[in-house]
C-alpha positions as CSV (number, residue, x, y, z in Angstrom):
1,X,-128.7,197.1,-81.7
2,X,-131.3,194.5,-81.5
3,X,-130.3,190.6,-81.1
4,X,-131.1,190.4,-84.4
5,X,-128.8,192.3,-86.0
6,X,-126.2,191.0,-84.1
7,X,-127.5,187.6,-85.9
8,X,-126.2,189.3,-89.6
9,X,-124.0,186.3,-91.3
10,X,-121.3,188.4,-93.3
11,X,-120.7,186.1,-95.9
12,X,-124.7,185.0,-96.6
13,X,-125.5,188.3,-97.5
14,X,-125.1,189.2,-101.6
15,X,-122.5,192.0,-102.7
16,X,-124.3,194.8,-102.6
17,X,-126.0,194.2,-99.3
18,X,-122.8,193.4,-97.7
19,X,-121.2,197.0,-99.1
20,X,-124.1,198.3,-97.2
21,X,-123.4,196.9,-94.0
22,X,-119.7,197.6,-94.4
23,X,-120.7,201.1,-94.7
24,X,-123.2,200.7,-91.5
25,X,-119.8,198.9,-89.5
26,X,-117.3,201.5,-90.7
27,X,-120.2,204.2,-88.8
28,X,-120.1,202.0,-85.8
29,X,-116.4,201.5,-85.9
30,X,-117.1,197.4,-86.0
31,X,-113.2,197.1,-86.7
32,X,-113.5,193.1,-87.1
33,X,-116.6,193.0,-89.1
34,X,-114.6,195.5,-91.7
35,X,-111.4,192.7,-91.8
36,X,-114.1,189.8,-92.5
37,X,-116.3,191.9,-95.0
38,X,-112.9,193.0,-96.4
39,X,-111.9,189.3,-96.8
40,X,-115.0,188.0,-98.3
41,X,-115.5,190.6,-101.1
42,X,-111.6,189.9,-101.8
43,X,-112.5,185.5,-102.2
44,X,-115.4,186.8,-104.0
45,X,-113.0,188.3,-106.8
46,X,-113.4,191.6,-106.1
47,X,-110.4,194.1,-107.0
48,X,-108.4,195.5,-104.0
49,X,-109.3,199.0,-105.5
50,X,-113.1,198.4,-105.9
51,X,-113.0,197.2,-102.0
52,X,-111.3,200.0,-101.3
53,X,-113.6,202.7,-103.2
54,X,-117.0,200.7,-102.9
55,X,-117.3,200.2,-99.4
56,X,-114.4,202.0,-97.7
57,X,-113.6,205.1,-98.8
58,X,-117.9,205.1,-99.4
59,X,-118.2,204.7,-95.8
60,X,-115.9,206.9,-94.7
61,X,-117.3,209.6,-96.9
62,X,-120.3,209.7,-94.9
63,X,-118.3,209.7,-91.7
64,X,-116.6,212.5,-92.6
65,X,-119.6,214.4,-94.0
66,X,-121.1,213.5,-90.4
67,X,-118.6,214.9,-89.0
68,X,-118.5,218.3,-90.6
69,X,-122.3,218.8,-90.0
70,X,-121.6,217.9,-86.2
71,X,-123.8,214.8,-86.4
72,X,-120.4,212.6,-85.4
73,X,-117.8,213.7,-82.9
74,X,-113.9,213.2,-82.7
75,X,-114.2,209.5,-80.6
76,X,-116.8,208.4,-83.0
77,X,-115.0,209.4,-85.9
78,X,-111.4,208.0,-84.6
79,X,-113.4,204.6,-84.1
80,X,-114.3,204.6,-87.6
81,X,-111.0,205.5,-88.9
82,X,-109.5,202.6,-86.8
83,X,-111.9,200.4,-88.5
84,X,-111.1,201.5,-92.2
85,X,-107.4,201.3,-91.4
86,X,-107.6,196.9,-90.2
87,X,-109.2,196.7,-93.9
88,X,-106.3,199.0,-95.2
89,X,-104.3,197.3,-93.4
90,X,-105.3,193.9,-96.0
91,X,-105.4,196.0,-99.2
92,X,-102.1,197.9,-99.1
93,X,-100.3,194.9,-100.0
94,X,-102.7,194.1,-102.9
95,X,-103.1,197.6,-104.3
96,X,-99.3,197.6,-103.9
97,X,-99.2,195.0,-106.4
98,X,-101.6,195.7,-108.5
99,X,-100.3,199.4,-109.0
100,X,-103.5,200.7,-108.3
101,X,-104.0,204.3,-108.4
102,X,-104.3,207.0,-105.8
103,X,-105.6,210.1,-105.5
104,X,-102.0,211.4,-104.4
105,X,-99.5,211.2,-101.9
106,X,-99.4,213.7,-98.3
107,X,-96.5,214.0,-95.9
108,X,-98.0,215.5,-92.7
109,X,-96.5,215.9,-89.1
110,X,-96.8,218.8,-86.4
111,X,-94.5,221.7,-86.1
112,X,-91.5,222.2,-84.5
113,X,-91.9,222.9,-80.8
114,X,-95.5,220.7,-81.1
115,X,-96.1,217.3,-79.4
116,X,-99.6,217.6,-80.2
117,X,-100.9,214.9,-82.4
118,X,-104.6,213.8,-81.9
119,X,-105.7,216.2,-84.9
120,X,-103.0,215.3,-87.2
121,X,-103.6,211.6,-86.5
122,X,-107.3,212.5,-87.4
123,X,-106.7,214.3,-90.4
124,X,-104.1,211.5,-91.6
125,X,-106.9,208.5,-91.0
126,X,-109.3,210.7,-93.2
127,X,-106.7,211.2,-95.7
128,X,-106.3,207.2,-96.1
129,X,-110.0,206.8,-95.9
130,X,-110.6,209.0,-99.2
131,X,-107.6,207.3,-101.0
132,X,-104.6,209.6,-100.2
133,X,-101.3,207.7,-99.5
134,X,-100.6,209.5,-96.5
135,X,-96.9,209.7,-94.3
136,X,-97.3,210.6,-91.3
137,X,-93.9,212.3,-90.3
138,X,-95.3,212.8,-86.6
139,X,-94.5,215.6,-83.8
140,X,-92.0,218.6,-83.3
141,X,-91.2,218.5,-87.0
142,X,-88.5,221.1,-88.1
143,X,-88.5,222.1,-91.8
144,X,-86.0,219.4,-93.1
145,X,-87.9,217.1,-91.7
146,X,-90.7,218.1,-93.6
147,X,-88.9,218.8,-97.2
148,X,-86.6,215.8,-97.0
149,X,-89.6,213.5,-96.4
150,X,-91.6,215.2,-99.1
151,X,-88.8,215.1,-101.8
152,X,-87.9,211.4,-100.9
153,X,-91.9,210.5,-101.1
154,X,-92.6,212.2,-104.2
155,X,-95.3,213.8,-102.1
156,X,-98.1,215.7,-103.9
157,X,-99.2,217.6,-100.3
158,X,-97.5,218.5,-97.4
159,X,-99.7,219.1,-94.3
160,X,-98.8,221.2,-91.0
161,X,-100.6,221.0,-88.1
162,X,-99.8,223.1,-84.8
163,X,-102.0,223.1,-81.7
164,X,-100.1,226.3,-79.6
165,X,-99.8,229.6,-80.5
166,X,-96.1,230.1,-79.7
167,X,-95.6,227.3,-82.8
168,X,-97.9,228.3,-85.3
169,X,-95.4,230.8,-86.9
170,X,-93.4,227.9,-87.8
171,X,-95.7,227.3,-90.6
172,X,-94.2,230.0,-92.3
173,X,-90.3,229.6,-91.9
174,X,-91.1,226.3,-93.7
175,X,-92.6,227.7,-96.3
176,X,-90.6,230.6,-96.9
177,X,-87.9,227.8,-97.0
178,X,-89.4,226.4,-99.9
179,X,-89.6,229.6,-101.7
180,X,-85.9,229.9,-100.8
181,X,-85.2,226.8,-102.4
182,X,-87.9,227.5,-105.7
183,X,-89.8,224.1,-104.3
184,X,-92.9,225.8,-103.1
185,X,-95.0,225.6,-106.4
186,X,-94.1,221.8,-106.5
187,X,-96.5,221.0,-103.3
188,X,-99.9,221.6,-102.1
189,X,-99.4,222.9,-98.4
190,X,-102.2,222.7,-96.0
191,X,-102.3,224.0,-92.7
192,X,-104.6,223.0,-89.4
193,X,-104.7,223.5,-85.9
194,X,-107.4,224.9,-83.4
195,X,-105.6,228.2,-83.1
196,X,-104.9,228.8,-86.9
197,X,-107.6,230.5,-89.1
198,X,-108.1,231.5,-92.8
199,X,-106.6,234.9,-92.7
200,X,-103.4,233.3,-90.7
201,X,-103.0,230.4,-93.8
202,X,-103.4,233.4,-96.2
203,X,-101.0,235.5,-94.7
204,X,-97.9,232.7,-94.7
205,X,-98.7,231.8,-97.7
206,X,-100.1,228.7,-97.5
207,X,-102.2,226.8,-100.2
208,X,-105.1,226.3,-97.8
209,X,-106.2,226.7,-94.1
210,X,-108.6,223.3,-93.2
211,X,-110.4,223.7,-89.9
212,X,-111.1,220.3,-89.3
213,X,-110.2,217.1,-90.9
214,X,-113.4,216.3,-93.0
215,X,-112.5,219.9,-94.9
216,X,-108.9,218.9,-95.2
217,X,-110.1,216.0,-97.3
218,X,-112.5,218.2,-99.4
219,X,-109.5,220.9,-99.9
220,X,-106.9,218.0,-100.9
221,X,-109.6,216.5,-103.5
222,X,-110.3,219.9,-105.0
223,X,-106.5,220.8,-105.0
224,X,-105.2,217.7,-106.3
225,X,-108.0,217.9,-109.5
226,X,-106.9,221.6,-110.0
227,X,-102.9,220.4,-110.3
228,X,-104.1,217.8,-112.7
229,X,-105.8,219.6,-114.7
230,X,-102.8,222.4,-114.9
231,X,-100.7,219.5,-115.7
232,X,-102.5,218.2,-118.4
233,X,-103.2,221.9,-120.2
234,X,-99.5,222.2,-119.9
Protein backbone atom coordinates (compact mmCIF):
# COMPACT_ATOMS: atom_id res chain seq x y z
CA UNK A 1 0.00 0.00 0.00
CA UNK A 2 1.44 3.35 -0.93
CA UNK A 3 1.40 6.39 1.67
CA UNK A 4 -1.16 7.57 -0.17
CA UNK A 5 -3.69 5.26 0.23
CA UNK A 6 -3.13 5.16 3.74
CA UNK A 7 -4.07 9.05 3.35
CA UNK A 8 -8.04 7.73 2.29
CA UNK A 9 -10.43 9.97 4.70
CA UNK A 10 -13.41 7.53 5.21
CA UNK A 11 -15.98 9.88 5.66
CA UNK A 12 -14.90 12.53 2.60
CA UNK A 13 -15.38 9.96 0.19
CA UNK A 14 -19.24 9.84 -1.46
CA UNK A 15 -21.45 6.53 -0.90
CA UNK A 16 -20.60 4.62 -3.56
CA UNK A 17 -16.89 5.14 -3.37
CA UNK A 18 -16.83 4.38 0.24
CA UNK A 19 -18.89 0.82 -0.56
CA UNK A 20 -15.95 0.32 -2.69
CA UNK A 21 -13.30 0.71 -0.33
CA UNK A 22 -15.38 -1.24 2.25
CA UNK A 23 -15.26 -4.02 -0.15
CA UNK A 24 -11.26 -3.30 -0.75
CA UNK A 25 -10.95 -3.34 3.55
CA UNK A 26 -13.13 -6.39 4.04
CA UNK A 27 -10.23 -8.08 1.24
CA UNK A 28 -7.46 -6.78 3.43
CA UNK A 29 -9.20 -7.73 6.65
CA UNK A 30 -8.84 -3.71 7.70
CA UNK A 31 -11.18 -4.69 10.77
CA UNK A 32 -11.36 -0.86 12.04
CA UNK A 33 -11.81 0.72 8.73
CA UNK A 34 -15.10 -1.71 8.36
CA UNK A 35 -16.50 -0.39 12.12
CA UNK A 36 -15.94 3.38 10.81
CA UNK A 37 -17.21 2.80 7.19
CA UNK A 38 -19.99 0.77 9.02
CA UNK A 39 -20.78 3.88 11.20
CA UNK A 40 -20.68 6.49 8.57
CA UNK A 41 -23.02 4.88 6.01
CA UNK A 42 -25.34 4.20 9.23
CA UNK A 43 -25.24 8.61 10.22
CA UNK A 44 -25.66 8.91 6.61
CA UNK A 45 -29.24 7.26 6.81
CA UNK A 46 -28.54 4.20 5.38
CA UNK A 47 -30.64 1.04 6.45
CA UNK A 48 -28.90 -1.60 8.66
CA UNK A 49 -29.89 -4.11 5.88
CA UNK A 50 -28.55 -2.10 2.89
CA UNK A 51 -25.04 -1.84 4.99
CA UNK A 52 -25.28 -5.14 5.43
CA UNK A 53 -26.00 -6.37 1.75
CA UNK A 54 -24.21 -3.35 -0.19
CA UNK A 55 -20.96 -3.49 1.21
CA UNK A 56 -20.70 -6.53 3.41
CA UNK A 57 -22.12 -9.43 2.33
CA UNK A 58 -20.75 -7.71 -1.38
CA UNK A 59 -17.38 -7.92 0.02
CA UNK A 60 -17.47 -10.97 1.38
CA UNK A 61 -18.83 -12.49 -1.76
CA UNK A 62 -15.73 -11.89 -3.44
CA UNK A 63 -13.75 -13.29 -0.61
CA UNK A 64 -15.32 -16.23 -0.72
CA UNK A 65 -15.35 -16.55 -4.55
CA UNK A 66 -11.42 -15.96 -3.97
CA UNK A 67 -11.25 -18.40 -2.02
CA UNK A 68 -12.83 -21.23 -3.92
CA UNK A 69 -10.61 -20.37 -7.05
CA UNK A 70 -7.52 -20.56 -4.63
CA UNK A 71 -6.62 -16.94 -5.21
CA UNK A 72 -7.19 -16.35 -1.05
CA UNK A 73 -6.14 -18.79 1.51
CA UNK A 74 -7.61 -19.81 5.06
CA UNK A 75 -5.55 -16.81 7.14
CA UNK A 76 -6.57 -14.36 4.57
CA UNK A 77 -9.97 -15.41 4.48
CA UNK A 78 -10.37 -15.70 8.51
CA UNK A 79 -8.98 -11.93 8.49
CA UNK A 80 -11.68 -10.93 6.41
CA UNK A 81 -14.32 -12.73 8.19
CA UNK A 82 -13.05 -11.05 11.50
CA UNK A 83 -13.45 -7.81 9.79
CA UNK A 84 -17.17 -8.32 8.50
CA UNK A 85 -18.06 -9.76 11.96
CA UNK A 86 -16.86 -5.93 14.11
CA UNK A 87 -19.46 -4.39 11.47
CA UNK A 88 -21.94 -7.31 12.34
CA UNK A 89 -21.10 -6.86 15.38
CA UNK A 90 -22.96 -2.85 15.01
CA UNK A 91 -25.85 -4.10 12.78
CA UNK A 92 -27.29 -7.10 14.74
CA UNK A 93 -28.73 -4.82 17.12
CA UNK A 94 -30.33 -2.71 14.38
CA UNK A 95 -31.51 -5.39 12.03
CA UNK A 96 -32.78 -6.91 15.24
CA UNK A 97 -35.04 -4.05 15.52
CA UNK A 98 -35.92 -3.41 12.42
CA UNK A 99 -36.96 -7.14 11.70
CA UNK A 100 -34.98 -7.21 8.80
CA UNK A 101 -34.93 -10.31 6.85
CA UNK A 102 -32.44 -13.14 6.53
CA UNK A 103 -31.73 -15.61 4.25
CA UNK A 104 -32.26 -18.31 7.07
CA UNK A 105 -31.16 -19.53 10.21
CA UNK A 106 -28.04 -22.56 10.65
CA UNK A 107 -27.07 -24.34 13.83
CA UNK A 108 -23.60 -25.87 13.16
CA UNK A 109 -20.98 -27.47 15.64
CA UNK A 110 -18.56 -30.51 15.26
CA UNK A 111 -19.28 -34.05 16.07
CA UNK A 112 -19.18 -35.93 18.97
CA UNK A 113 -15.72 -37.11 19.71
CA UNK A 114 -14.38 -33.74 17.60
CA UNK A 115 -12.52 -30.77 19.18
CA UNK A 116 -11.72 -29.62 15.94
CA UNK A 117 -13.07 -26.26 15.08
CA UNK A 118 -10.99 -23.96 12.68
CA UNK A 119 -13.19 -25.20 9.59
CA UNK A 120 -16.45 -24.89 11.29
CA UNK A 121 -15.54 -21.44 12.65
CA UNK A 122 -14.72 -20.76 8.86
CA UNK A 123 -17.71 -21.98 7.45
CA UNK A 124 -19.84 -20.15 10.31
CA UNK A 125 -18.04 -16.53 9.51
CA UNK A 126 -18.98 -17.15 5.75
CA UNK A 127 -22.46 -18.15 6.69
CA UNK A 128 -22.84 -14.56 8.55
CA UNK A 129 -21.09 -12.87 5.78
CA UNK A 130 -23.79 -13.98 3.06
CA UNK A 131 -26.71 -13.25 5.57
CA UNK A 132 -27.34 -16.51 7.36
CA UNK A 133 -28.12 -16.23 11.14
CA UNK A 134 -25.80 -18.70 12.13
CA UNK A 135 -25.40 -20.63 15.96
CA UNK A 136 -22.57 -21.93 16.36
CA UNK A 137 -23.17 -24.95 18.85
CA UNK A 138 -19.28 -25.60 18.88
CA UNK A 139 -17.18 -28.97 19.49
CA UNK A 140 -17.80 -32.72 20.48
CA UNK A 141 -21.50 -32.19 19.78
CA UNK A 142 -23.75 -35.31 20.49
CA UNK A 143 -27.05 -35.57 18.59
CA UNK A 144 -29.34 -33.70 21.30
CA UNK A 145 -27.18 -31.22 21.21
CA UNK A 146 -27.62 -30.68 17.77
CA UNK A 147 -31.69 -31.36 17.55
CA UNK A 148 -32.44 -29.46 20.71
CA UNK A 149 -30.58 -26.42 19.50
CA UNK A 150 -32.15 -26.64 16.06
CA UNK A 151 -35.77 -27.02 17.36
CA UNK A 152 -35.28 -24.24 19.98
CA UNK A 153 -33.68 -21.83 17.05
CA UNK A 154 -36.23 -22.60 14.54
CA UNK A 155 -33.18 -23.38 12.49
CA UNK A 156 -33.65 -23.73 8.70
CA UNK A 157 -29.99 -25.74 8.36
CA UNK A 158 -28.13 -27.78 10.59
CA UNK A 159 -24.34 -28.15 9.73
CA UNK A 160 -21.81 -31.03 10.86
CA UNK A 161 -18.44 -30.74 10.58
CA UNK A 162 -15.83 -33.63 11.60
CA UNK A 163 -12.12 -33.45 11.06
CA UNK A 164 -11.10 -37.50 12.07
CA UNK A 165 -12.14 -40.40 10.55
CA UNK A 166 -13.06 -42.37 13.70
CA UNK A 167 -16.02 -39.43 14.09
CA UNK A 168 -17.26 -38.98 10.76
CA UNK A 169 -19.79 -41.82 11.26
CA UNK A 170 -21.46 -39.74 13.66
CA UNK A 171 -22.91 -37.78 10.95
CA UNK A 172 -25.23 -40.51 10.42
CA UNK A 173 -26.57 -41.61 13.96
CA UNK A 174 -27.74 -38.03 13.96
CA UNK A 175 -29.39 -38.19 11.12
CA UNK A 176 -30.93 -41.46 11.31
CA UNK A 177 -32.08 -39.90 14.69
CA UNK A 178 -34.00 -37.43 12.89
CA UNK A 179 -35.63 -39.95 10.75
CA UNK A 180 -36.44 -41.77 13.92
CA UNK A 181 -38.20 -38.90 15.22
CA UNK A 182 -39.91 -37.93 11.42
CA UNK A 183 -37.83 -34.36 11.81
CA UNK A 184 -35.40 -34.98 9.00
CA UNK A 185 -37.47 -33.36 6.08
CA UNK A 186 -37.81 -30.22 8.41
CA UNK A 187 -33.90 -29.28 8.03
CA UNK A 188 -31.39 -28.84 5.42
CA UNK A 189 -28.25 -30.86 6.73
CA UNK A 190 -24.85 -30.17 5.47
CA UNK A 191 -21.91 -31.99 6.07
CA UNK A 192 -17.90 -30.86 5.90
CA UNK A 193 -14.66 -31.94 7.01
CA UNK A 194 -11.27 -32.74 5.15
CA UNK A 195 -11.93 -36.44 5.37
CA UNK A 196 -15.61 -36.55 4.22
CA UNK A 197 -16.43 -36.57 0.45
CA UNK A 198 -19.54 -36.57 -1.80
CA UNK A 199 -20.26 -40.28 -1.95
CA UNK A 200 -19.82 -40.38 2.13
CA UNK A 201 -22.68 -37.30 2.42
CA UNK A 202 -24.72 -39.38 -0.11
CA UNK A 203 -24.49 -42.53 1.60
CA UNK A 204 -25.75 -41.07 5.36
CA UNK A 205 -28.10 -39.34 3.83
CA UNK A 206 -27.27 -36.08 4.06
CA UNK A 207 -28.73 -33.00 2.08
CA UNK A 208 -25.28 -32.02 0.87
CA UNK A 209 -21.50 -32.74 1.25
CA UNK A 210 -19.62 -28.86 1.04
CA UNK A 211 -15.85 -29.30 0.69
CA UNK A 212 -14.98 -26.01 1.80
CA UNK A 213 -16.68 -23.12 3.23
CA UNK A 214 -17.13 -20.85 0.13
CA UNK A 215 -19.35 -24.02 -1.39
CA UNK A 216 -21.13 -24.43 1.90
CA UNK A 217 -22.51 -20.90 1.26
CA UNK A 218 -23.40 -21.56 -2.42
CA UNK A 219 -25.13 -25.03 -1.25
CA UNK A 220 -27.16 -23.20 1.61
CA UNK A 221 -28.28 -20.34 -0.91
CA UNK A 222 -29.44 -22.83 -3.50
CA UNK A 223 -31.06 -25.09 -0.77
CA UNK A 224 -32.71 -22.45 1.15
CA UNK A 225 -34.36 -20.96 -2.53
CA UNK A 226 -35.43 -24.68 -3.36
CA UNK A 227 -37.41 -24.98 0.27
CA UNK A 228 -38.93 -21.66 -0.55
CA UNK A 229 -40.04 -22.32 -3.49
CA UNK A 230 -41.64 -25.91 -2.31
CA UNK A 231 -43.15 -23.92 0.38
CA UNK A 232 -44.83 -21.49 -1.66
CA UNK A 233 -46.21 -24.25 -4.51
CA UNK A 234 -47.55 -25.98 -1.43
Amino acid sequence: MSDEEDDIILSELDDEELVAQMMDDLYDGLKEEIEEGTNILLERGWQPYDVLTKALVAGMTIVGHDFRDGILFVPEVLLAANAMKAGMAILKPLLAETGAPTIGKMVIGTVKGDIHDIGKNLVGMMMEGAGFEVVDIGINNPVENYLGKAAEEKADIIGMSALLTTTMPYMKIVIDEMVAQGIRDDYIVLVGGAPLNEEFGKSIGADAYCRDAAVAVETAKELMARKHNRAHAG
